[in-house]
LUMDREN-280320 format. One record per atom (N, C-alpha, C, O, CB): z, x, y. Coordinates in Angstrom, 2 decimals, padded with zeros to 5 digits. Atoms other than C-alpha are relative to their C-alpha. Glycine has a CB too. Layout:
% LUMDREN-280320
        up      east     north
         Z         X         Y
...
//
This chain:
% LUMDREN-280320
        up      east     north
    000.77   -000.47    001.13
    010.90    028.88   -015.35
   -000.90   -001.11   -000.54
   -002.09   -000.92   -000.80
    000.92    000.52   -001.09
    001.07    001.11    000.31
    009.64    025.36   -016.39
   -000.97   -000.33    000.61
   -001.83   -000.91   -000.06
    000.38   -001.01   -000.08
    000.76    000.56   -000.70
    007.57    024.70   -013.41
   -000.95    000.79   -000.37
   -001.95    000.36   -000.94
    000.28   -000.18    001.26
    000.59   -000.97    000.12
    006.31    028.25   -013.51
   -001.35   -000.16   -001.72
   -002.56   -000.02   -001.85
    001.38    001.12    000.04
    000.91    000.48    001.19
    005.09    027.32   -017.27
   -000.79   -001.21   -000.32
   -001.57   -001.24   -001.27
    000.67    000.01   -000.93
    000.76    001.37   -000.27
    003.79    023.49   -016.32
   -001.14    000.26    000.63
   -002.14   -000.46    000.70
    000.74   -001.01    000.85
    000.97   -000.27   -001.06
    001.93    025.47   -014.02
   -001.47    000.77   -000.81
   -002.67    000.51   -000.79
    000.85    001.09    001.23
    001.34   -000.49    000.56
   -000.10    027.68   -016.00
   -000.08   -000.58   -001.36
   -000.41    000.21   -002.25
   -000.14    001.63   -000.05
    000.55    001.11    000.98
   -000.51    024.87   -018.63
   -001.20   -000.52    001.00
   -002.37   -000.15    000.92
    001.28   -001.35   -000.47
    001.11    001.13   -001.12
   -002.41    022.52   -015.79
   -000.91    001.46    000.12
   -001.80    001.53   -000.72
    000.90   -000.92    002.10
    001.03   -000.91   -000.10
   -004.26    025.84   -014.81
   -000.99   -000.05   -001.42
   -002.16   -000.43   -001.41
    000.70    001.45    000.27
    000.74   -000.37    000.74
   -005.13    026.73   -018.40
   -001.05   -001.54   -000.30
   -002.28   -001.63   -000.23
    000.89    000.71   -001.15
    001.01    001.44    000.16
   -006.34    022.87   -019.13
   -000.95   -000.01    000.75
   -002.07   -000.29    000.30
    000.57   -001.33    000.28
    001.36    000.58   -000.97
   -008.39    022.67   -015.61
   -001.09    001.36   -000.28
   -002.30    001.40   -000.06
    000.49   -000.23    002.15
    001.34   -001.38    000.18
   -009.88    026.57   -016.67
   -000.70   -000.75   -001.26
   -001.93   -000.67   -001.21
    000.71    002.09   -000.57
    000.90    000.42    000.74
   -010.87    024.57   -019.97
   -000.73   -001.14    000.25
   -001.68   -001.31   -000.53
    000.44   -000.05   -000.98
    000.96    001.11   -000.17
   -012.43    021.60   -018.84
   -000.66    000.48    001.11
   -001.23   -000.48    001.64
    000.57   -001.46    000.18
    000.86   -000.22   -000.95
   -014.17    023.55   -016.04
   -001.57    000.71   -001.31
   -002.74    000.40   -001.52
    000.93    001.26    001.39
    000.80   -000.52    001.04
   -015.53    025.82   -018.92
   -001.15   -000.78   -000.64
   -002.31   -000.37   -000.75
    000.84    000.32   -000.95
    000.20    001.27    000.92
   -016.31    022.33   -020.99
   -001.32   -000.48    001.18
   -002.47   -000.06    001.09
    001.75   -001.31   -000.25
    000.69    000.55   -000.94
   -017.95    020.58   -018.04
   -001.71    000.92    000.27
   -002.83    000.41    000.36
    001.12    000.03    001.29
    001.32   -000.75   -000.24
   -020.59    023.63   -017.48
   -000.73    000.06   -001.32
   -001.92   -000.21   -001.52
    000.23    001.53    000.58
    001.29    000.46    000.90
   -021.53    023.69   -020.75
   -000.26   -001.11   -000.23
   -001.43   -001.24   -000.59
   -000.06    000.37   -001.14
    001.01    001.26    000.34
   -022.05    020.14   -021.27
   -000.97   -000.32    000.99
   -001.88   -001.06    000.63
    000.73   -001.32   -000.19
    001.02    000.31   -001.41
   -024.04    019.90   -017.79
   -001.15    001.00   -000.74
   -002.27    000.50   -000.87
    000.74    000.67    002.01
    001.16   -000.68    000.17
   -026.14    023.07   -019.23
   -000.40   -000.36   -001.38
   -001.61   -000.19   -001.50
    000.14    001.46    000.25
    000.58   -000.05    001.54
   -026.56    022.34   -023.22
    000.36   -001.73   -000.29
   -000.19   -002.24   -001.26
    001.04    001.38   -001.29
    000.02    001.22    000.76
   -025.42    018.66   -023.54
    001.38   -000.10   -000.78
    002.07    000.89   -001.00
   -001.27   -000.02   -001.01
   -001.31    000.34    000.29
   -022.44    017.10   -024.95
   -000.24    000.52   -002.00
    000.47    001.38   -002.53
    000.40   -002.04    000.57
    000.49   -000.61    001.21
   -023.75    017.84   -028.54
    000.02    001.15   -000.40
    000.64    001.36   -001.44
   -000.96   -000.16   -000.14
    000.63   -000.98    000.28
   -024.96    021.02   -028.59
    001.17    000.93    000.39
    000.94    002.12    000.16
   -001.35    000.11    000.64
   -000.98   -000.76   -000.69
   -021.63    022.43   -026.99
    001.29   -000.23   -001.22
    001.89   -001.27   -001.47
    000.30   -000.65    001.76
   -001.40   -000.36    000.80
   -018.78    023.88   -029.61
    001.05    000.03    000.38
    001.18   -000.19    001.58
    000.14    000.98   -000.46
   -001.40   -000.51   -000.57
   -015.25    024.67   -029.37
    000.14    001.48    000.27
    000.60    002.15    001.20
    001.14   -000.34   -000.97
   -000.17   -001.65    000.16
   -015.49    028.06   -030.40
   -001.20    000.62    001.86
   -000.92    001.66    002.45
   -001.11    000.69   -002.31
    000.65   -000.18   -001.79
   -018.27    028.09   -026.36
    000.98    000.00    000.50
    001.47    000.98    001.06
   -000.94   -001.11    000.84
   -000.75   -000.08   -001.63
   -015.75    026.45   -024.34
    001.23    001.09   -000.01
    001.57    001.58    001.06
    000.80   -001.72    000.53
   -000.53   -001.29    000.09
   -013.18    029.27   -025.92
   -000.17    001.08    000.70
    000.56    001.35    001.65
   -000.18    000.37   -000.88
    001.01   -000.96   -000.64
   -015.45    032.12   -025.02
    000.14   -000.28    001.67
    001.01    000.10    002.46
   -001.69   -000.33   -000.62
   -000.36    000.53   -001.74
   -016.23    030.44   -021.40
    001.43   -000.24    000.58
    001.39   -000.58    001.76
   -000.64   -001.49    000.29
   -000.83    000.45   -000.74
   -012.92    029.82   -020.52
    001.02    001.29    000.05
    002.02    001.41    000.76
    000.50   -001.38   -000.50
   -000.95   -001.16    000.53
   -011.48    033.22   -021.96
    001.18   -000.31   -000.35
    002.19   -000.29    000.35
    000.24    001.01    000.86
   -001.45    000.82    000.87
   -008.91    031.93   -023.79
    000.34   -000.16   -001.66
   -000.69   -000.32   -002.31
   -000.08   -001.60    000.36
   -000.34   -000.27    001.58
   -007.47    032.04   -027.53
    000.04   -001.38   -000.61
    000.70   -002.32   -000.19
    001.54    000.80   -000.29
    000.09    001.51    000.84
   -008.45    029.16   -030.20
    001.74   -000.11    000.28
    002.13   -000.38    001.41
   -000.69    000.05   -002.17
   -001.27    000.67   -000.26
   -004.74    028.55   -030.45
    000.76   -000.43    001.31
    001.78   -001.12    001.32
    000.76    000.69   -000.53
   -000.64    000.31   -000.78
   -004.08    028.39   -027.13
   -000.75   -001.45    000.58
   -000.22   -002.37    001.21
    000.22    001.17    000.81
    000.49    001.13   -000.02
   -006.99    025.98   -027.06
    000.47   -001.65   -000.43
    000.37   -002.75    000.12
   -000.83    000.38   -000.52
   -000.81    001.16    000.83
   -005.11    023.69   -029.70
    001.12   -000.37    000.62
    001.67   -001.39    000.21
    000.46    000.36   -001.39
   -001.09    000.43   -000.62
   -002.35    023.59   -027.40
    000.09   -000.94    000.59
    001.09   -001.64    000.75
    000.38    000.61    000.61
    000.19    001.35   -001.25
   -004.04    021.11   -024.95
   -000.91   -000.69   -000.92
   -000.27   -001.75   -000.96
   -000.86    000.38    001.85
    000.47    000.90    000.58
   -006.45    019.31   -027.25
   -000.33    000.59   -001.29
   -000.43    001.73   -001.75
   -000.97   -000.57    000.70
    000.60    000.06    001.79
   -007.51    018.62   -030.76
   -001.39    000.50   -000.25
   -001.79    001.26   -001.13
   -000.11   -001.68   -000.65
    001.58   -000.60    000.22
   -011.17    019.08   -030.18
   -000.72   -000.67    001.44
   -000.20   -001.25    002.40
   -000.91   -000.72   -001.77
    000.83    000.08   -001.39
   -014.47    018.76   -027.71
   -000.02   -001.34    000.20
   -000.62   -001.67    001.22
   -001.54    000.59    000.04
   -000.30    001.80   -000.68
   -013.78    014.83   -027.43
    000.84   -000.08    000.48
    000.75   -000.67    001.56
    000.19   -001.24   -000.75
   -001.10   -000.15   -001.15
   -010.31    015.47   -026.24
   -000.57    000.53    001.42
   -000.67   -000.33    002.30
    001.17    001.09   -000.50
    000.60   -000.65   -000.88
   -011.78    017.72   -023.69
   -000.67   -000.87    000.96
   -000.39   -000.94    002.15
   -000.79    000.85   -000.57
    000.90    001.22   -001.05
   -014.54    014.75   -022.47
    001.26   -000.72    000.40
    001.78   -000.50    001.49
   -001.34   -001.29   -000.90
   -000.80    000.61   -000.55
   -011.97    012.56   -022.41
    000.72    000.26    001.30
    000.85   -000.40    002.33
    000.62   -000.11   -000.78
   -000.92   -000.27   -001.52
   -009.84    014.50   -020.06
   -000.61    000.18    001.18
    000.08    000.19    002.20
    000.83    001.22    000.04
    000.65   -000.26   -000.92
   -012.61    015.14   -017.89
    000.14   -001.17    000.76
    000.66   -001.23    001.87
   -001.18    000.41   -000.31
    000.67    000.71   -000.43
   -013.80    012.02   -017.54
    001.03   -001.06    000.40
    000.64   -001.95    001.15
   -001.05   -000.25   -000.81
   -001.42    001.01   -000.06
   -010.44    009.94   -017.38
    000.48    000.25    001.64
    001.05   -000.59    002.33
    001.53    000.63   -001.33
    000.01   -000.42   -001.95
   -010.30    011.78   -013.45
   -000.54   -000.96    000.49
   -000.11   -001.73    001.35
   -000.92    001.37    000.71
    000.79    001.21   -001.17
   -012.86    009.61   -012.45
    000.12   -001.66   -000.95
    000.44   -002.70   -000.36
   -002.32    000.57    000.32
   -000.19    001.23    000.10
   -012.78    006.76   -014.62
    000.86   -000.80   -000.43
    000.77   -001.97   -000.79
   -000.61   -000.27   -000.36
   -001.43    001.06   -000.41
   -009.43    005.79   -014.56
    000.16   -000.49    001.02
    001.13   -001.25    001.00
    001.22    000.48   -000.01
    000.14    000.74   -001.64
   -009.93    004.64   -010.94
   -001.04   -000.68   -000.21
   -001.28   -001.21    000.88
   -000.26    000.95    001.44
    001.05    001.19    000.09
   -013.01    002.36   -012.18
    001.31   -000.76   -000.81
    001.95   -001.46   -000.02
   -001.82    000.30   -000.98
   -001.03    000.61    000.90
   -010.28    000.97   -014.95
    000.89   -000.60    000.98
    001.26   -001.76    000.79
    000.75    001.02   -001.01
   -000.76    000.64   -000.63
   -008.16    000.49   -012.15
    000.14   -001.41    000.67
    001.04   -002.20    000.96
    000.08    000.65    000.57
    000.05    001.09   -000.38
   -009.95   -001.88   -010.99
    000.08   -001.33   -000.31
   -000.16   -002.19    000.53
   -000.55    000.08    000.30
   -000.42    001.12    000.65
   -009.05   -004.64   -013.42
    001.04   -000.28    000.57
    000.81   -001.29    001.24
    000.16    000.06   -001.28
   -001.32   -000.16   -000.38
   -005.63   -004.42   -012.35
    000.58   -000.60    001.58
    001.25   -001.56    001.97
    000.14    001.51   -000.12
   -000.24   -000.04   -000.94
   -005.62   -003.62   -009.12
    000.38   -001.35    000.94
   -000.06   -002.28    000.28
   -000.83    000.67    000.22
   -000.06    000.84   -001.02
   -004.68   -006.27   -006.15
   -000.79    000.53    001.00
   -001.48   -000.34    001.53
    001.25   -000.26    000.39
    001.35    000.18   -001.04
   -007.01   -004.40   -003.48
   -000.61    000.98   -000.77
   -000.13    001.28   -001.86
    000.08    000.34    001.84
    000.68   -001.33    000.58
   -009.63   -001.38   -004.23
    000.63    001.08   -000.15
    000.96    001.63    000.90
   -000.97    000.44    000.68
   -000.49   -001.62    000.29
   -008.34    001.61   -005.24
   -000.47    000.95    000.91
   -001.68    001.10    001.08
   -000.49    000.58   -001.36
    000.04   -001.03   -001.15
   -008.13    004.17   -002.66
   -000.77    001.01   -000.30
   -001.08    001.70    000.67
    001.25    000.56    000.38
    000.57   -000.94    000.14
   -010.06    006.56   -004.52
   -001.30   -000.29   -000.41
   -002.11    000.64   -000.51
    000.64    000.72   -000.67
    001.13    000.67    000.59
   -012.81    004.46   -005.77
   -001.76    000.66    000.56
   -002.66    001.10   -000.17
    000.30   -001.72    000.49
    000.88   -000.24   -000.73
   -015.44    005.23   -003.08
   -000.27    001.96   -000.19
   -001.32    002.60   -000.31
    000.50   -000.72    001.49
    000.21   -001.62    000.46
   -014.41    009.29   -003.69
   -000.96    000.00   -001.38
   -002.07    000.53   -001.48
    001.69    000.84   -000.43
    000.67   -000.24    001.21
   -015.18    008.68   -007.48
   -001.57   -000.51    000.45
   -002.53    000.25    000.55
    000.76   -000.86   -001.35
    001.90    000.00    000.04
   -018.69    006.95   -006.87
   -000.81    000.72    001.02
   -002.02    000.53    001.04
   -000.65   -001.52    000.21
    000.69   -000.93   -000.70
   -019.47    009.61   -004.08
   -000.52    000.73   -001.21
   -001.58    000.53   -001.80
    000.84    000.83    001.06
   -000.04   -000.94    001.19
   -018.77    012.39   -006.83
   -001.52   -000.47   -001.15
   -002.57    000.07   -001.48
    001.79   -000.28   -000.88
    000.83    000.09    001.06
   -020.53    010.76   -009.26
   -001.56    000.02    000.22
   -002.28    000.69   -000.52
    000.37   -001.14   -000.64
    001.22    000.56   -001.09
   -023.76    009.54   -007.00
   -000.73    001.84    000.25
   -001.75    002.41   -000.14
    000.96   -001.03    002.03
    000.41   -001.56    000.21
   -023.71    013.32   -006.11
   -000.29    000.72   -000.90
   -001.12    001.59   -000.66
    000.66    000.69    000.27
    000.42   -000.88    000.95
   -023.83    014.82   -009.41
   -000.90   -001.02   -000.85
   -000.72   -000.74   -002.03
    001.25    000.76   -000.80
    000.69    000.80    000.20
   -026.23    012.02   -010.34
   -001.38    001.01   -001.51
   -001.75    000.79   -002.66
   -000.47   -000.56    001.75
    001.04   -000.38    001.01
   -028.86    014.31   -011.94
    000.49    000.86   -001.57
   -000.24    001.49   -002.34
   -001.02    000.99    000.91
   -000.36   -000.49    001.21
   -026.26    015.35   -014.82
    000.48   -001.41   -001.08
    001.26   -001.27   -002.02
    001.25    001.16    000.32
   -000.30    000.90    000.34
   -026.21    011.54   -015.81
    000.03   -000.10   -001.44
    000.89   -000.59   -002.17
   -000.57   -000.71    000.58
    000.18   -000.10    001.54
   -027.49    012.12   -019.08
    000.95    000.73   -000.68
    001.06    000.40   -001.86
   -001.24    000.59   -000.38
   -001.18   -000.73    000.64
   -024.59    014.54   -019.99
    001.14   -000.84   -000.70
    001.80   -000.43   -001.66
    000.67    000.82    001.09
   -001.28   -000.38    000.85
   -021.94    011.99   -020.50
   -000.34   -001.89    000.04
    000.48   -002.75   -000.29
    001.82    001.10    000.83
    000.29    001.36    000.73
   -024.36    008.44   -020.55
   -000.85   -000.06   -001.04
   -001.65   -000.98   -001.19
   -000.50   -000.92    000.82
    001.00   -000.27    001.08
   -026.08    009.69   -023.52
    000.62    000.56   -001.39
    001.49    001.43   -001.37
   -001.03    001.06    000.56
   -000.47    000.07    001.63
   -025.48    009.64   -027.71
    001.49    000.07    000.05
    002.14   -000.83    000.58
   -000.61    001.35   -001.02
   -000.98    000.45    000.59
   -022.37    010.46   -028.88
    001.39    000.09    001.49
    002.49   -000.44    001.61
    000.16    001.02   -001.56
   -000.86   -000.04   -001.53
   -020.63    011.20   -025.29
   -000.01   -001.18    000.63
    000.92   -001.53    001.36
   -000.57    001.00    001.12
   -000.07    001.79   -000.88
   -021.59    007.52   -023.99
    000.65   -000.69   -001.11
    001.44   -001.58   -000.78
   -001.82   -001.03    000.46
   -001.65    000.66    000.56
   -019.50    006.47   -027.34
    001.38    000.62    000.42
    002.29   -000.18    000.64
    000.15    000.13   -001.67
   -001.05   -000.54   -000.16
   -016.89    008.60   -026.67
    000.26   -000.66    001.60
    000.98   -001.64    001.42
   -000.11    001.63   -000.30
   -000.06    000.49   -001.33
   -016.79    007.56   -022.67
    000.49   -001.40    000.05
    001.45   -001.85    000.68
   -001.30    000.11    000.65
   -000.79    001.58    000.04
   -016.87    003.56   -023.94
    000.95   -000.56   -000.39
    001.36   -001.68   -000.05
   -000.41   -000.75   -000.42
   -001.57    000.10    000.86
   -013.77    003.87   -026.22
    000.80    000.36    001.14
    001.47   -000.45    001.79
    000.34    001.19   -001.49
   -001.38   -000.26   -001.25
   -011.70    005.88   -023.56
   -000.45   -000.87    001.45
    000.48   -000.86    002.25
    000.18    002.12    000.57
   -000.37    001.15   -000.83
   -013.02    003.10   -020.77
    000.62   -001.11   -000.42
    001.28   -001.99    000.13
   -000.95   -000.45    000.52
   -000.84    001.83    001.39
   -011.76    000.30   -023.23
    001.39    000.86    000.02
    002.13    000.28    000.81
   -000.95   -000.37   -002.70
   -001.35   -000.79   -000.07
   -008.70    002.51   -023.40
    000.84   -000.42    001.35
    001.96   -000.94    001.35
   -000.34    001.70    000.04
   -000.67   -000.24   -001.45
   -007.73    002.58   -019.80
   -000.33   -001.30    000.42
    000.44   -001.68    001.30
   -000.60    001.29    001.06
   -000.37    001.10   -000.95
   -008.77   -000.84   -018.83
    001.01   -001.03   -001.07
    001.55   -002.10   -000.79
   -001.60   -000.86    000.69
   -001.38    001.31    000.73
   -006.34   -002.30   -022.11
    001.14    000.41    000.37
    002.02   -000.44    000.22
    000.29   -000.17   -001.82
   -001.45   -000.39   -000.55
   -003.26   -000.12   -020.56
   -000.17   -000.80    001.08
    000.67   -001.70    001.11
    000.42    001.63    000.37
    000.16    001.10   -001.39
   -004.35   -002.03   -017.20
    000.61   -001.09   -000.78
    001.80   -001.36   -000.88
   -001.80   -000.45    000.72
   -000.53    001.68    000.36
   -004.30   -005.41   -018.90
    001.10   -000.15   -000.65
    001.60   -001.27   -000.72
   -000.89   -000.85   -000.89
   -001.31    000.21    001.06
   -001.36   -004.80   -021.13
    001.06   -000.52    001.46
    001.35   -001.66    001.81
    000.67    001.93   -001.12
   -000.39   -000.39   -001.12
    000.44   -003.79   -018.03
   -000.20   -001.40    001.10
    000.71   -001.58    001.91
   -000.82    001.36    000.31
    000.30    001.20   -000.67
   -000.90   -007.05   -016.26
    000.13   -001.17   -000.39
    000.13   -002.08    000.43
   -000.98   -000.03    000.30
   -000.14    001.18    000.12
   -000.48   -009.65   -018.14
    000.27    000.17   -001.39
   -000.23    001.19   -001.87
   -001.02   -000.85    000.48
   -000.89    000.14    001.81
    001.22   -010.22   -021.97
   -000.95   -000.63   -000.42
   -001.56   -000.19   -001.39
    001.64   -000.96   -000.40
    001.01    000.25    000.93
   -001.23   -012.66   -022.53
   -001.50   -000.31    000.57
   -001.83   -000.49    001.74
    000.49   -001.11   -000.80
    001.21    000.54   -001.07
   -004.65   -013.53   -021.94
   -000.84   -000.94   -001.08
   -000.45   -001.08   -002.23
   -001.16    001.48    000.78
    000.67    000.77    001.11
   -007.22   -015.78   -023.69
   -000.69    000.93   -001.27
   -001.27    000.40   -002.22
   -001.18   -000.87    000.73
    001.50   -000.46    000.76
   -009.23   -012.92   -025.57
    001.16    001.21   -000.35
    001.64    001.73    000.66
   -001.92    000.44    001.13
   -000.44   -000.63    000.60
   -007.18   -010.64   -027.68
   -000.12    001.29    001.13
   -001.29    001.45    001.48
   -000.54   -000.09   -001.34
    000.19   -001.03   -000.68
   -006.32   -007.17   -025.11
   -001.19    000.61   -000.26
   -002.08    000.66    000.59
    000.93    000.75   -000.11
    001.11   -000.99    000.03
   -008.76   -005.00   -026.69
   -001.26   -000.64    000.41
   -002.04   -000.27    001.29
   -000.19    000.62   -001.39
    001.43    000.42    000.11
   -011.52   -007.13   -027.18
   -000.40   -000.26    001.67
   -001.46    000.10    002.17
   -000.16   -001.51   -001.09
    000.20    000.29   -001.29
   -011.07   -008.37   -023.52
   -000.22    001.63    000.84
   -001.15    001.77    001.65
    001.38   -000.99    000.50
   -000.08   -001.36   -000.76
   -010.49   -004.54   -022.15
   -001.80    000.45   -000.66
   -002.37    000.81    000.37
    001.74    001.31   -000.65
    001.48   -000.18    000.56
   -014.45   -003.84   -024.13
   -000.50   -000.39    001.38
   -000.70    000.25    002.41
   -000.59   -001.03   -001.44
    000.88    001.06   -000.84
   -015.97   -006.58   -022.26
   -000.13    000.73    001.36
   -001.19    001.17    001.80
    000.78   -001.63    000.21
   -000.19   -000.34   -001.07
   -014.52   -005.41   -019.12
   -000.69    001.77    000.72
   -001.23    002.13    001.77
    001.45   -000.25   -000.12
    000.57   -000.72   -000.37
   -015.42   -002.34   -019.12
   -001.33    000.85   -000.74
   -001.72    001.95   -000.36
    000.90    000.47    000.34
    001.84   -000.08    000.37
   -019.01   -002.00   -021.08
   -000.50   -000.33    001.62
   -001.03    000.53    002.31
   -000.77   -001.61   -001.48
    000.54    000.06   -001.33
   -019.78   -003.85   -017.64
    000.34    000.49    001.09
   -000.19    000.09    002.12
   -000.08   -000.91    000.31
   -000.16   -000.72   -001.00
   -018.05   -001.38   -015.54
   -000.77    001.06   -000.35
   -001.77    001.28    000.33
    001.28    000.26    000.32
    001.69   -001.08    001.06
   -020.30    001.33   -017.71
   -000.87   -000.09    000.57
   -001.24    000.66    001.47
   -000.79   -000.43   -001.55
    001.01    000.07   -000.26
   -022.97   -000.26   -017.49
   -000.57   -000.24    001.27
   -001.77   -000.13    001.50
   -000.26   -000.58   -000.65
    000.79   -000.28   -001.45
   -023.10   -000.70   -013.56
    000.40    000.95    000.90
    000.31    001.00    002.13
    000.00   -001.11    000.83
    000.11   -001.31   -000.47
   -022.42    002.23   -012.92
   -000.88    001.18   -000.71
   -001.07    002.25   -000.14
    001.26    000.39    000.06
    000.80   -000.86    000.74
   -024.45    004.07   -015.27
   -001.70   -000.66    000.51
   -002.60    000.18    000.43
    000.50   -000.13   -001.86
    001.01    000.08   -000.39
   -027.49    002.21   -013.99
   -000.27    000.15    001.31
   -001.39    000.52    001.66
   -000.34   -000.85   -000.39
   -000.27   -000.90   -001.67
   -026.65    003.05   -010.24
   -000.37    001.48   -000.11
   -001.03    002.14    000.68
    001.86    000.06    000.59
    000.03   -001.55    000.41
   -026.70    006.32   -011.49
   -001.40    000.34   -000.25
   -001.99    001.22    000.38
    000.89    000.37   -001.38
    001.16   -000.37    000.40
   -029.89    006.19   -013.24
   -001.12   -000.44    001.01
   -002.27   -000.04    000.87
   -000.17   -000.49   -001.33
    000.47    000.26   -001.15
   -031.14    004.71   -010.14
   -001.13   -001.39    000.19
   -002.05   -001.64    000.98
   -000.56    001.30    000.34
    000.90    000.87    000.51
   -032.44    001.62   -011.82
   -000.21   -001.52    001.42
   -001.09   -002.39    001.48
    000.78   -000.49   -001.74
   -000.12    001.04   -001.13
   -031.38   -000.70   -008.38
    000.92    001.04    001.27
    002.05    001.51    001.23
    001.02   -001.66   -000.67
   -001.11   -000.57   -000.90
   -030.64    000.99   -004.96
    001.29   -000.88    000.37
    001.12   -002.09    000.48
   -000.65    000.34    001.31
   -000.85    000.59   -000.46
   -027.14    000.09   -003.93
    000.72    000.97    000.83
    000.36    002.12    000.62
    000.65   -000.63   -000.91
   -000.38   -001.02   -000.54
   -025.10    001.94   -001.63
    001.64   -000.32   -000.51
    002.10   -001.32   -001.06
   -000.48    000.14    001.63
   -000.94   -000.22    000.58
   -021.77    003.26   -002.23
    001.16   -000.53    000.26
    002.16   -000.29   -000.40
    000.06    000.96   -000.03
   -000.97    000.76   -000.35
   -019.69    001.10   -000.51
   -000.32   -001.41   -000.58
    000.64   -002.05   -001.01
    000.17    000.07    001.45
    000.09    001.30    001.00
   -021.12   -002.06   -002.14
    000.29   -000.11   -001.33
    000.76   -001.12   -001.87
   -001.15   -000.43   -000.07
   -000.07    000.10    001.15
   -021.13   -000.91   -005.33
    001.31   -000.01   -000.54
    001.64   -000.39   -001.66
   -000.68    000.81   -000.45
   -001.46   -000.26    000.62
   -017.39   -000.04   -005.22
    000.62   -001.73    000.32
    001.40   -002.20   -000.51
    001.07    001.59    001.03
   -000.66    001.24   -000.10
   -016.42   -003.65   -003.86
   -001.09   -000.68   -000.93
   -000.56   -001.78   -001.11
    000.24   -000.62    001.61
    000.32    000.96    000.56
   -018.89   -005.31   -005.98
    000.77    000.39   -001.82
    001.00   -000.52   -002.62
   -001.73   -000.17    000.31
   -000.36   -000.47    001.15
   -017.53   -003.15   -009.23
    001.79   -000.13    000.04
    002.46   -000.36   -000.97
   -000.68    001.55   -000.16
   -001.91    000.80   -000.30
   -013.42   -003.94   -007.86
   -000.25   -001.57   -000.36
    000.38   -002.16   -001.24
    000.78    000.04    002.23
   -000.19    001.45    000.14
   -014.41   -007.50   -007.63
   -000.31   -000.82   -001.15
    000.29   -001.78   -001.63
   -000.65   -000.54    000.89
    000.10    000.79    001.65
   -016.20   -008.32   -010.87
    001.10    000.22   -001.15
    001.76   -000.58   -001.80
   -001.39    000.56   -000.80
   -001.46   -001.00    000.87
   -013.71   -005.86   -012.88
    001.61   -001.21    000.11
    002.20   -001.69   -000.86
    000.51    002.11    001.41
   -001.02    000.62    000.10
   -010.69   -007.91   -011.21
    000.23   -001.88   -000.24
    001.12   -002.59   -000.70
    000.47    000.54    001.10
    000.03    001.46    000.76
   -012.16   -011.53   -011.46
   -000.28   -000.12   -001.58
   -000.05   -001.13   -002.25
   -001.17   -000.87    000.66
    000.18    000.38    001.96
   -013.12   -010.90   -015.44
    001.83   -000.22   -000.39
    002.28   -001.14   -001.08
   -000.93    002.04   -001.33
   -001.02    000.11    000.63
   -009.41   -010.05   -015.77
    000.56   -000.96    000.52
    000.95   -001.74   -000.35
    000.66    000.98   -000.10
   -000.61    001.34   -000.90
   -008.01   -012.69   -013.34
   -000.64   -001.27   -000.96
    000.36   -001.93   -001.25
   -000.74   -000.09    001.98
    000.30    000.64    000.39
   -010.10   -015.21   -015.28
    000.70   -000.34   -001.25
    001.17   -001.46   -001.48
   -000.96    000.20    000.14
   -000.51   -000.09    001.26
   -008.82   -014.23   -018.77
    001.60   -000.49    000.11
    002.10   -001.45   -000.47
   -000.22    001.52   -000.56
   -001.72    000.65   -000.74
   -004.97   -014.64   -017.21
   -000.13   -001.21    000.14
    000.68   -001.97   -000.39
    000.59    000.48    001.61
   -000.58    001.36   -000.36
   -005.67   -017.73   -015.91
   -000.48   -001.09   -001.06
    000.22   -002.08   -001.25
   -000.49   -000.45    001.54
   -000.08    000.98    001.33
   -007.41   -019.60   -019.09
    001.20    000.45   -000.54
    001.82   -000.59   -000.79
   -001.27    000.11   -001.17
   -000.85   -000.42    001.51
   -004.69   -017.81   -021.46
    001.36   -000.96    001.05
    002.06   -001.82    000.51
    000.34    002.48   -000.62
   -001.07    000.66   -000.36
   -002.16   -019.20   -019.08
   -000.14   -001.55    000.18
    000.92   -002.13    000.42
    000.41    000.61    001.13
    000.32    001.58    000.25
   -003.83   -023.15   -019.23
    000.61   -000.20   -001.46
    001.45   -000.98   -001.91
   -001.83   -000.43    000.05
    000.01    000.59    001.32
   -004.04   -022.89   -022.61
    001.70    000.58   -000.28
    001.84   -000.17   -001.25
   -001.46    000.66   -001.18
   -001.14   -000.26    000.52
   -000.46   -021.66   -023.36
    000.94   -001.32    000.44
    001.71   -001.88   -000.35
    000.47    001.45    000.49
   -000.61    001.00   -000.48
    000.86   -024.52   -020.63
   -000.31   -000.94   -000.68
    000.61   -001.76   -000.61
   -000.16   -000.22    001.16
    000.98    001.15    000.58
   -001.46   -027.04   -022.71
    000.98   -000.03   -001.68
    001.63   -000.79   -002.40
   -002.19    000.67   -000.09
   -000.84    000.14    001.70
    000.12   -026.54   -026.05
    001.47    000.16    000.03
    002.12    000.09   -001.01
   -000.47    001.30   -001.18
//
């Protein structure tokens, strides 16, 4: 009976963020209500409240598919196995860039990447030179931002470079931060 009901939870969530996803691709992250992705998804406000609070929960969960495997890459010891899937995906749906690197959806996107790469670093290391959060920002504004300009198509790169050059900067920023915080802790 539990699975049976885990099951059409995950259904009802992926019917609302499919819902979510079309309208923000067709009207914009803005312009798209709760009471739409309701409607589109055929589904009851309360059952809506069941899986999120509101249409930022919603981005979030979308977008946490793919860019929790960029986040990973702080972490990681080699590339993430899925890395090259996510920047296919993304590369492919390229001309809906503006949907979720634009106003209040590219804040919402840079908080939940700062999110997922400070569970990385927590998770990696206790301490580092630069307070978690502030260091998890850093880290990933510049996973953001080179991927959001790949996207916008501001420098060709292809998709296998971009994923080892976006693993390797991602894991030397955090490798760096580890290894000052660990001088300076031996030092004093």
């Amino acid at each position: 009976m539990v699975a049976v009901l885990n099951r059409r939870s995950d259904q009802t969530r992926t019917e609302l963020m499919s819902a979510f996803s079309g309208l923000v691709f067709a009207k914009g992250f803005e312009n798209v209500t709760v009471k739409e992705i309701i409607a589109s998804a055929g589904i009851a406000r309360s059952t809506f409240y069941e899986h999120f609070s509101n249409k930022e929960d919603v981005l979030r969960a979308c977008m946490t598919q793919f860019f929790g495997v960029i986040a990973d890459c702080a972490s990681a010891d080699e590339m993430p196995v899925d890395l090259l899937k996510v920047l296919d995906h993304l590369w492919t749906n390229r001309r809906l860039t503006d949907a979720i690197f634009s106003g209040y959806a590219r804040m919402i996107l840079a908080r939940n990447q700062a999110d997922l790469v400070e569970q990385r670093l927590r998770a990696m290391a206790p301490l580092l030179l630069l307070p978690h959060r502030l260091a998890a920002i850093q880290i990933a504004d510049a996973q953001l931002g080179l991927v959001e300009s790949w996207m916008r198509g501001r420098a060709p790169c292809s998709i296998e470079n971009l994923a080892d050059g976006l693993f390797r900067s991602s894991r030397a920023s955090a490798l760096a931060l580890i290894a000052e915080a660990a001088k300076d802790s031996s030092a004093g």
